[in-house]
OpenMM code with the backbone's topology and positions (N, CA, C; nanometers):
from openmm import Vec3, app, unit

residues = "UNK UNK UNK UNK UNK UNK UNK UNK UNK UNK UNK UNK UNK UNK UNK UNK UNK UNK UNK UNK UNK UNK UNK UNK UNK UNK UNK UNK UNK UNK UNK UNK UNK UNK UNK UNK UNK UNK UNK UNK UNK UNK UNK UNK UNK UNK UNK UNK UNK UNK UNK UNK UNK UNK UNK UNK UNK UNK UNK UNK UNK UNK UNK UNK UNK UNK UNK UNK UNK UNK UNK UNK UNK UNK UNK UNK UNK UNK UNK UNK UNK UNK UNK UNK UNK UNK UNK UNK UNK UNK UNK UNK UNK UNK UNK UNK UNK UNK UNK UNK UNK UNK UNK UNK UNK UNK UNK UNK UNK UNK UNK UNK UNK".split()
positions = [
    Vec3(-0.7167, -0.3625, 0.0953),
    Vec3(-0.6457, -0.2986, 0.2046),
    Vec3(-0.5779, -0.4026, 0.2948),
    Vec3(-0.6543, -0.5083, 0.2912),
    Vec3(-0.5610, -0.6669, 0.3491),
    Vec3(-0.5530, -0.7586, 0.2828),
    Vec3(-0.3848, -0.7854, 0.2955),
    Vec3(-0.3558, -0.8707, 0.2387),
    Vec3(-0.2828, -0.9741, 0.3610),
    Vec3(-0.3367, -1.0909, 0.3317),
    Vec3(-0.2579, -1.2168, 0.4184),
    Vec3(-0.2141, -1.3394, 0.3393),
    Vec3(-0.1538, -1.3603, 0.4027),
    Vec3(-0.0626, -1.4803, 0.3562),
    Vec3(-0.0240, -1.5985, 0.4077),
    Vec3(-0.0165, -1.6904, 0.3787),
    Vec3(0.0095, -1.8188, 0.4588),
    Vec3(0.0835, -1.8804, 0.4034),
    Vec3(0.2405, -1.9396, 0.5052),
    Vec3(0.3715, -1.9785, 0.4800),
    Vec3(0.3932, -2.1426, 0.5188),
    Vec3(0.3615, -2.2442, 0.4415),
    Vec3(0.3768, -2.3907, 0.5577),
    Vec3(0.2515, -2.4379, 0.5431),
    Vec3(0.1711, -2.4122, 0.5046),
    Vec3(0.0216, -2.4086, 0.5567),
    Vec3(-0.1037, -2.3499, 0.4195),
    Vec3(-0.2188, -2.4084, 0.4691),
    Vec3(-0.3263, -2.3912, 0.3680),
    Vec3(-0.4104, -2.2601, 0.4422),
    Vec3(-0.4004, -2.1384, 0.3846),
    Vec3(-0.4869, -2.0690, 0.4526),
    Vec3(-0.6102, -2.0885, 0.4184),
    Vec3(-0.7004, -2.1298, 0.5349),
    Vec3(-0.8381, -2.1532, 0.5475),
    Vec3(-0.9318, -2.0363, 0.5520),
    Vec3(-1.0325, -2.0665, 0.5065),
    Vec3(-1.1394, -1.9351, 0.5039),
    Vec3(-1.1555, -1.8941, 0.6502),
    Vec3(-1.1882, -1.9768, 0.7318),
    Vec3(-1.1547, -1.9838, 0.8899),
    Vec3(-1.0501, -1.8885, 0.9461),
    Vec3(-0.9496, -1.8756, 0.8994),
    Vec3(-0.8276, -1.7962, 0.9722),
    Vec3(-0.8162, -1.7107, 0.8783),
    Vec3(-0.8786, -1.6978, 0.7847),
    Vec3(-0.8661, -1.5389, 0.6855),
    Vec3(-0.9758, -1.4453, 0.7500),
    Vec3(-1.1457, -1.5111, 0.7510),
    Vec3(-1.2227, -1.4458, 0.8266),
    Vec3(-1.1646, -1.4163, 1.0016),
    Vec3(-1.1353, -1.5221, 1.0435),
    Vec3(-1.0745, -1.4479, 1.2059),
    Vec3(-0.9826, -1.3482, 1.1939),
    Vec3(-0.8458, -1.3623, 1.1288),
    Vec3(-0.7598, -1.2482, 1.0810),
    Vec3(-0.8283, -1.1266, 1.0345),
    Vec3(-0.9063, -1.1488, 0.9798),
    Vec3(-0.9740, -1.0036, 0.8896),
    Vec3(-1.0709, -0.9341, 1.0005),
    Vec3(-1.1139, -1.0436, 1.0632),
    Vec3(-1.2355, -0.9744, 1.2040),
    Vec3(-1.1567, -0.9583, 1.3276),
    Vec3(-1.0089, -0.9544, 1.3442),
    Vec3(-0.9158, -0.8922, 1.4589),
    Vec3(-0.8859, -0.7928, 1.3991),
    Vec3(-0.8963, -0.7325, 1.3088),
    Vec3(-0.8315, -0.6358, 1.2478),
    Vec3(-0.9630, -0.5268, 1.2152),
    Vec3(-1.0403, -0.5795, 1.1960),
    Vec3(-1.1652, -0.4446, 1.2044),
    Vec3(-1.1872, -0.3568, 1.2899),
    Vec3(-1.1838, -0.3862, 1.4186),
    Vec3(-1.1981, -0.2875, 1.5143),
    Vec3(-1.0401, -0.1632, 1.4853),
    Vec3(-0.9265, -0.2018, 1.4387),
    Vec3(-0.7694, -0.1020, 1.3968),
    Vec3(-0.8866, -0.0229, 1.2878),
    Vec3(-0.8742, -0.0946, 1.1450),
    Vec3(-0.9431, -0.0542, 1.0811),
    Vec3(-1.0810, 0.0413, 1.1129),
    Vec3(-1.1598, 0.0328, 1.1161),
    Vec3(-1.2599, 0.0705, 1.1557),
    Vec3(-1.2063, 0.2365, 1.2163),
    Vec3(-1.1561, 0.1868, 1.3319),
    Vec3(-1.1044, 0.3729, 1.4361),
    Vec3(-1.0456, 0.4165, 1.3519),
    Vec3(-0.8832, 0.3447, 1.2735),
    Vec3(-0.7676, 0.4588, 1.2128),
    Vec3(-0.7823, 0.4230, 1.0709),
    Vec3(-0.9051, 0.3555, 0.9973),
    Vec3(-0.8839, 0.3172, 0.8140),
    Vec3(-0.8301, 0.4350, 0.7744),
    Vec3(-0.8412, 0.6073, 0.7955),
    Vec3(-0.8219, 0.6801, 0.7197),
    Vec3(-0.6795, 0.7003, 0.7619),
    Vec3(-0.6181, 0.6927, 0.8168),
    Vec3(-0.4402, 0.7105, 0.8560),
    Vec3(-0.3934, 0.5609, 0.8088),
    Vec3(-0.4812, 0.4579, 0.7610),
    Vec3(-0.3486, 0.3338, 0.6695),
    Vec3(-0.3806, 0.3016, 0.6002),
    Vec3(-0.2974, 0.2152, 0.5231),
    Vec3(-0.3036, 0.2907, 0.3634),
    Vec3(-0.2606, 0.0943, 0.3032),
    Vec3(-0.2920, 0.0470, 0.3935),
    Vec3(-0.2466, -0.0839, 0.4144),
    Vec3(-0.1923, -0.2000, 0.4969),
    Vec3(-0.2772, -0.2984, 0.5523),
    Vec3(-0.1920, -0.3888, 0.6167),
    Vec3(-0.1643, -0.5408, 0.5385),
    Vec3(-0.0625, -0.5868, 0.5970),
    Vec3(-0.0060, -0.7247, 0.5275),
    Vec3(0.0376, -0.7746, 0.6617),
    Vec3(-0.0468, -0.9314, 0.6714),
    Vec3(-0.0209, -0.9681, 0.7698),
    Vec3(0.0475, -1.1644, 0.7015),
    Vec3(0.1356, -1.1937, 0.7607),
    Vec3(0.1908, -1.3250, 0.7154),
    Vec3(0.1888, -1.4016, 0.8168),
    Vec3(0.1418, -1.5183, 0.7692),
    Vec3(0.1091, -1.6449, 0.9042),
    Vec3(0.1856, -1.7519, 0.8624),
    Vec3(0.2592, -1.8269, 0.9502),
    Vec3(0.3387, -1.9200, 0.9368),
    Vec3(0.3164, -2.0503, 1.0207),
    Vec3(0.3598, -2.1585, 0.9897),
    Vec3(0.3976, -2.2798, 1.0978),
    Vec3(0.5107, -2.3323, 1.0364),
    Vec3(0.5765, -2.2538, 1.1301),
    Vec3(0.7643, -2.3021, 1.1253),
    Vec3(0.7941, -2.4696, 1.1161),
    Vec3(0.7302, -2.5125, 1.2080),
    Vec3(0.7694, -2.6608, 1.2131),
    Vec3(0.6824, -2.7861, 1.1898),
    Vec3(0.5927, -2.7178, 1.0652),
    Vec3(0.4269, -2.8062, 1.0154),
    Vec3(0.4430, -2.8910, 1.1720),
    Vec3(0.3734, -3.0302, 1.1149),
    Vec3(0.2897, -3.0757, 1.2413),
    Vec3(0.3886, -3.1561, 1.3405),
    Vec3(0.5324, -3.1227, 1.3695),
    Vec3(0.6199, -3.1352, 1.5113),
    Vec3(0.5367, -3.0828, 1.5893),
    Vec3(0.4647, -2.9601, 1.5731),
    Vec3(0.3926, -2.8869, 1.7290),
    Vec3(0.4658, -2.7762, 1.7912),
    Vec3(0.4328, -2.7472, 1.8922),
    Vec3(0.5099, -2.6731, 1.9509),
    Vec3(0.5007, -2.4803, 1.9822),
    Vec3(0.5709, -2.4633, 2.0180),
    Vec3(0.5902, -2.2492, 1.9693),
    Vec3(0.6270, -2.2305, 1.8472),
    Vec3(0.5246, -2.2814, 1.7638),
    Vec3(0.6209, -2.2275, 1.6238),
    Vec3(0.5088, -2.1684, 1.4803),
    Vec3(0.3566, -2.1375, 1.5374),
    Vec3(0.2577, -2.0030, 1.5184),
    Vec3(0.3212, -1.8685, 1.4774),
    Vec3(0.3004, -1.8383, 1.3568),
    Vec3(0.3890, -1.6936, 1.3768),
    Vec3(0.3013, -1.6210, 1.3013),
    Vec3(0.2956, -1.4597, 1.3599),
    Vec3(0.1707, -1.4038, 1.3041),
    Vec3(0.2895, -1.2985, 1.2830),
    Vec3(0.2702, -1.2485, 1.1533),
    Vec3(0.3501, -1.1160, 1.1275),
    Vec3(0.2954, -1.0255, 1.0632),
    Vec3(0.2526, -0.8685, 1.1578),
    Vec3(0.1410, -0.7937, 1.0785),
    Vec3(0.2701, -0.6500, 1.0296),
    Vec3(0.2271, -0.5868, 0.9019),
    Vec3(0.3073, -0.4966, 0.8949),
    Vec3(0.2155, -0.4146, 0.8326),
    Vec3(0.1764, -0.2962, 0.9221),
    Vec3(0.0684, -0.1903, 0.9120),
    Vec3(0.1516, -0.0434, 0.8000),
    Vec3(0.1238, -0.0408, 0.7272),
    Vec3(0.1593, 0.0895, 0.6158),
    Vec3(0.0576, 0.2137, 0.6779),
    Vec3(0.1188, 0.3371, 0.6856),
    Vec3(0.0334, 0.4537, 0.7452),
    Vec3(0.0703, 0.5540, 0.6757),
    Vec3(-0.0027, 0.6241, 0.6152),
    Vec3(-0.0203, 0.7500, 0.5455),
    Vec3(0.0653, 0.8449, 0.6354),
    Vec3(0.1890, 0.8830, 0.5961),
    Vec3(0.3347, 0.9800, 0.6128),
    Vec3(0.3656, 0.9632, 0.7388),
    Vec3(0.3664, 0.8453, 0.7685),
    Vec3(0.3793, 0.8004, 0.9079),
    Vec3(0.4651, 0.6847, 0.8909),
    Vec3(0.5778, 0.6420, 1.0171),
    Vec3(0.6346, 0.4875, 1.0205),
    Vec3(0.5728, 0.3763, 1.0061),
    Vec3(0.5481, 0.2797, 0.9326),
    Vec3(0.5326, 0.1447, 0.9642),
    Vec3(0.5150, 0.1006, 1.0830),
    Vec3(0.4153, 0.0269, 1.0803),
    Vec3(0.4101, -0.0278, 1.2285),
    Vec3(0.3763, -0.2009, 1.1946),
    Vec3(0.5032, -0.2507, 1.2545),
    Vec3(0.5694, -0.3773, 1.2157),
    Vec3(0.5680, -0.4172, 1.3922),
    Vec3(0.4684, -0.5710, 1.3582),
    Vec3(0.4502, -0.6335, 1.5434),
    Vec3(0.4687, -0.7965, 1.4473),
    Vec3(0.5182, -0.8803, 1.5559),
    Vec3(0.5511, -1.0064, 1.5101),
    Vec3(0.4943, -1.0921, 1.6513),
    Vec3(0.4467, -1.2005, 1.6480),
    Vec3(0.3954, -1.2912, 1.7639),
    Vec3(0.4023, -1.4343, 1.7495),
    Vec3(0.4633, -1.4963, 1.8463),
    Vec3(0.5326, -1.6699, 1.8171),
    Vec3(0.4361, -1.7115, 1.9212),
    Vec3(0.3585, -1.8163, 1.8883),
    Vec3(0.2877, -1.8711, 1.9807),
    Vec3(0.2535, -2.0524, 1.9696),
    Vec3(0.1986, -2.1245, 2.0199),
    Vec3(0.1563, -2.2477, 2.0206),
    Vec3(0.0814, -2.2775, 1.9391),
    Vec3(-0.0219, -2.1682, 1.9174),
    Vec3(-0.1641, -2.1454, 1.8655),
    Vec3(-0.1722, -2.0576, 1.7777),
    Vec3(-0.1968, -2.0843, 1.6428),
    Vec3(-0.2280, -1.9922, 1.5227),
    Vec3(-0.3224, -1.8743, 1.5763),
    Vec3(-0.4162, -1.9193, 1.6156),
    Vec3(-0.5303, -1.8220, 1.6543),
    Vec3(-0.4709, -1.7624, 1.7599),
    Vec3(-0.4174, -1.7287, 1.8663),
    Vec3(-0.3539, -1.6980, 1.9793),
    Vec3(-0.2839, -1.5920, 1.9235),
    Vec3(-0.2044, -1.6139, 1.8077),
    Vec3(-0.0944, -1.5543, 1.7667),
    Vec3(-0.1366, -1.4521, 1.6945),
    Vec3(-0.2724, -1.4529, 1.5938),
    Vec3(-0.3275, -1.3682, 1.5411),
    Vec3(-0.4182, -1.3154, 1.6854),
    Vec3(-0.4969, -1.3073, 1.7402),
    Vec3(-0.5191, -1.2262, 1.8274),
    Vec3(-0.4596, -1.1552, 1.9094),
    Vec3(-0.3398, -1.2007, 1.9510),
    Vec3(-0.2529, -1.1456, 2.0330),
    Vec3(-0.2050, -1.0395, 1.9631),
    Vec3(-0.1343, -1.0554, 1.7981),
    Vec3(-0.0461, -0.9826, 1.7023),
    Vec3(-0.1451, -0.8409, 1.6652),
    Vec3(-0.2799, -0.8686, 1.6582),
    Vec3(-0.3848, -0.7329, 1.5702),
    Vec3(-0.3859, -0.6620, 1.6936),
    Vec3(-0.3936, -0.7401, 1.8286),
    Vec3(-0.4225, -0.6564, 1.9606),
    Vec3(-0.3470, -0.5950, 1.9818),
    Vec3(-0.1822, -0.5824, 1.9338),
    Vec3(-0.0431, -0.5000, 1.9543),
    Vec3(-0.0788, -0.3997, 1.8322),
    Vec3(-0.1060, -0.4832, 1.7474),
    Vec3(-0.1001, -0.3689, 1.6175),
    Vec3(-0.1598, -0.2680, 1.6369),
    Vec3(-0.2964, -0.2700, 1.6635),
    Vec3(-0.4301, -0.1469, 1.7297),
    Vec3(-0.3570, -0.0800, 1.7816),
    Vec3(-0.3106, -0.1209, 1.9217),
    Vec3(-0.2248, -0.0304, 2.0431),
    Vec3(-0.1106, 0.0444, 1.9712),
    Vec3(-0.0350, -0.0356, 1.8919),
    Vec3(0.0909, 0.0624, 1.8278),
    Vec3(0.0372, 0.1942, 1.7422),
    Vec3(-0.1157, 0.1305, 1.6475),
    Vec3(-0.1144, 0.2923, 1.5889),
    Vec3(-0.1904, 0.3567, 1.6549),
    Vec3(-0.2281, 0.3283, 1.7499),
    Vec3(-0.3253, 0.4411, 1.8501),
    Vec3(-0.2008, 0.5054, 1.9249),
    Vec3(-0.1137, 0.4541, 1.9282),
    Vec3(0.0598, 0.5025, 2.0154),
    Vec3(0.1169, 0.6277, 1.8825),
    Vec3(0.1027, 0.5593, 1.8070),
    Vec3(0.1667, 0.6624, 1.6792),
    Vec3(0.0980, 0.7826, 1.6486),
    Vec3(-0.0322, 0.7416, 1.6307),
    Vec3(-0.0961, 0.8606, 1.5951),
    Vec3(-0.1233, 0.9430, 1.7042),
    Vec3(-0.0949, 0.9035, 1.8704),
    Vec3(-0.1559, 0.9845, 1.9771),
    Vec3(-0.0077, 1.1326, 1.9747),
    Vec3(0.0914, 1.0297, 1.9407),
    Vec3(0.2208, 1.0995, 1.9310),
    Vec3(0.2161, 1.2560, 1.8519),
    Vec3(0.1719, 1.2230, 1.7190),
    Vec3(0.1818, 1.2742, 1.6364),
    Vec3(0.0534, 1.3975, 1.6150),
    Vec3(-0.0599, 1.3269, 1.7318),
    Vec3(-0.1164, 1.4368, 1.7423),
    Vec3(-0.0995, 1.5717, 1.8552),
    Vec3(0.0115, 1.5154, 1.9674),
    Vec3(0.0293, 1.5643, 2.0535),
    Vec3(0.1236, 1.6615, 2.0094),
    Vec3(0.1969, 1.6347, 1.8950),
    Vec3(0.3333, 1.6688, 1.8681),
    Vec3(0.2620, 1.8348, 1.7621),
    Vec3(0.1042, 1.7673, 1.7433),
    Vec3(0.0815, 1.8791, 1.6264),
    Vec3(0.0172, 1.9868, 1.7159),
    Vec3(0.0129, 1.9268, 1.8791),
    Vec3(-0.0749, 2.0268, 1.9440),
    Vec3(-0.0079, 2.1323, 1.9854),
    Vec3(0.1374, 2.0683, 2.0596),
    Vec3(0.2508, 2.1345, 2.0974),
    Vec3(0.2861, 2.2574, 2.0063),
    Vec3(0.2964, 2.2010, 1.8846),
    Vec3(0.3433, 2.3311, 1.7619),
    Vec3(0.2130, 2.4414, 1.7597),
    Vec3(0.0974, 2.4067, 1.7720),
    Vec3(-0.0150, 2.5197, 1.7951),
    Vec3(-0.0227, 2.5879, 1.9153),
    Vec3(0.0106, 2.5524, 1.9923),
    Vec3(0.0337, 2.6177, 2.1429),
    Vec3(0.1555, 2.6658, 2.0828),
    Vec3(0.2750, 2.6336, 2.0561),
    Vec3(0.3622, 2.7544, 2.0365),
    Vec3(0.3892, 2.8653, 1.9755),
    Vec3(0.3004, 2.8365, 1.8395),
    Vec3(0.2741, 2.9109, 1.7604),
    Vec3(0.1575, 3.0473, 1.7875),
    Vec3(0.0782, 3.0130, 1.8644),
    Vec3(-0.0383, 3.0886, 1.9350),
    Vec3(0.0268, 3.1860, 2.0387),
    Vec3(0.1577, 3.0935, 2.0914),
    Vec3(0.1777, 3.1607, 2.2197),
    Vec3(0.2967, 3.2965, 2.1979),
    Vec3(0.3113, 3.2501, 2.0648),
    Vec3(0.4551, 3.3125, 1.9879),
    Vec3(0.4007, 3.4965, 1.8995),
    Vec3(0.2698, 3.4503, 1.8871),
    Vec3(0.1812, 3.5885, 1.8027),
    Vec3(0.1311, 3.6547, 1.9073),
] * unit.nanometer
topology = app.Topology()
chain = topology.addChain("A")
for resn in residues:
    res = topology.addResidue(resn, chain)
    for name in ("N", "CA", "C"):
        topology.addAtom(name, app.Element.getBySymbol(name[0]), res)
């Protein structure tokens, strides 16, 4: 259900287990609404330094949009915590939508008979 990747760089068991344990708590609440995440880690500018951390998660959801968050930071780890902490929030945003949207149609439908 995760897949990661590392661009520039040796992905370490270290930043696969941290990546995989920011992402449990998404998992965990919404596993049954996704259907897949792929997250890609980069260092744009190997060891120059700098803002150039890039965490790119792209969440797949069962008949639902994609939920695609990207994060540039100093810090690999920064960037993955920061990036799973948007991701969570976006499908708890999607699915709150979509449940509101299914509540609306039952109230109208109720209110309509």
């Amino acid at each position: 259900m995760i897949d990661i990747q590392a661009r520039n760089f040796t992905l370490t068991d270290a930043i696969k287990m941290h990546t995989e344990q920011k992402l449990e708590p998404m998992l965990h609440h919404f596993g049954d609404h996704i259907l897949k995440v792929v997250v890609h880690l980069s260092d744009d500018n190997g060891p120059k330094g700098g803002i150039d951390k890039n965490c790119h998660i792209h969440v797949e959801m069962k008949k639902l949009p994609t939920v695609v968050i990207e994060d540039l930071e100093e810090n690999l780890y920064a960037a993955i915590d920061l990036a799973t902490h948007r991701a969570e929030r976006s499908v708890r945003k999607t699915l709150e939508k979509v449940q509101t949207k299914a509540r609306k149609v039952d109230k109208n439908a109720i209110a309509g008979t």
